[in-house]
C-alpha positions as CSV (number, residue, x, y, z in Angstrom):
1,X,269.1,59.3,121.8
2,X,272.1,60.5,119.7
3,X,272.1,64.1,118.9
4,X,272.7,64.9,115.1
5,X,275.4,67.0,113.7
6,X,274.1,69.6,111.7
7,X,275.5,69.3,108.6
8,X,277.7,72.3,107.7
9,X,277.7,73.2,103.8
10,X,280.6,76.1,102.8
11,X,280.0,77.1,99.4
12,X,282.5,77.1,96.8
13,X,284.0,79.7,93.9
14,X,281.1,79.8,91.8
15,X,282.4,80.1,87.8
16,X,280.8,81.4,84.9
17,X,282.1,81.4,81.4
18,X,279.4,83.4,79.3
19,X,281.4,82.3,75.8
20,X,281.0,78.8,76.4
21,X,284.3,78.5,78.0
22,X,286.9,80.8,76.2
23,X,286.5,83.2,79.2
24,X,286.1,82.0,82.6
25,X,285.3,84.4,85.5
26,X,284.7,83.7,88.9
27,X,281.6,85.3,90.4
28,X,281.4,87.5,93.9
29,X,279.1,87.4,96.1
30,X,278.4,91.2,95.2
31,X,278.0,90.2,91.8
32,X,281.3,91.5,90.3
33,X,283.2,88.8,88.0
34,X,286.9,88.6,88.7
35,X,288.9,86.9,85.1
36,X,290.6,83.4,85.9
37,X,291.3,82.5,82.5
38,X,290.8,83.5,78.9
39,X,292.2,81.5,75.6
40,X,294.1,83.4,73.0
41,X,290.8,82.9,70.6
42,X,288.8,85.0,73.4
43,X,292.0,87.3,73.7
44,X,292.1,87.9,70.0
45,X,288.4,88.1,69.6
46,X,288.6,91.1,72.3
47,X,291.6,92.2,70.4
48,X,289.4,92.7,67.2
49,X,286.3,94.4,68.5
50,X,288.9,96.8,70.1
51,X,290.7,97.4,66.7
52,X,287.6,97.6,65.1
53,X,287.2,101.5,65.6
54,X,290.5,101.6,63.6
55,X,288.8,101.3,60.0
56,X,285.7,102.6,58.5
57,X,285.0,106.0,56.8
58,X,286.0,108.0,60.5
59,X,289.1,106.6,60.6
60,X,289.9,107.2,57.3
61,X,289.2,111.0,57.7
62,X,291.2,110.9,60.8
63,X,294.2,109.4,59.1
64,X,293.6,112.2,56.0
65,X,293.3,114.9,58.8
66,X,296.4,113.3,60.4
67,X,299.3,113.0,57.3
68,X,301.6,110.9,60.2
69,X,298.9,108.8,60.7
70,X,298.3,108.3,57.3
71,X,301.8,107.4,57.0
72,X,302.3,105.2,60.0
73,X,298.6,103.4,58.2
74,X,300.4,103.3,55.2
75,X,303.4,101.5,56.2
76,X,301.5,98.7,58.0
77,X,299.2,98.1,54.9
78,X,302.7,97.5,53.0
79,X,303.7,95.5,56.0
80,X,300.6,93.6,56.3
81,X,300.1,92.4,52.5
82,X,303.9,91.3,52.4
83,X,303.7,89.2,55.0
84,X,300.0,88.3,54.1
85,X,301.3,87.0,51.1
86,X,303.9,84.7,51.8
87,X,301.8,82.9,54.3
């Protein structure tokens, strides 16, 4: 009679990418995700929602209660359409 080996199974990195694969995390055991890799479309995307707090009717009383603010905005709006233009 032959004794089986009992057939030893280590389980792998598991690796789950909730944006269909932009960003890919891999997944603890205690449930934490760790980043492995995220393209510059997820990067920007992140970039944007982060930014976003920077316009809207707040920001522009923050920039009025803020003159160097509003000057700093100011400049970068000049910035932004020259160079928005030639493209």
């Amino acid at each position: 009679m032959r004794k089986r080996k009992k057939k030893i199974t280590t389980a792998g990195p598991i690796f789950v990418s909730p944006d269909g694969g932009e960003t890919v995390y891999q997944q603890l055991p205690d449930g934490n995700r760790v980043l492995v890799e995220q393209s510059q479309k997820a990067q920007d995307e992140e970039l944007a929602y982060e930014e976003a707090e920077m316009v809207g009717t707040e920001a522009i009383e923050l920039r009025r209660k803020y003159p160097t603010l509003k000057k700093a905005w100011d400049q970068y709006r000049v910035i932004w359409r020259l160079v928005n233009d030639n493209e």
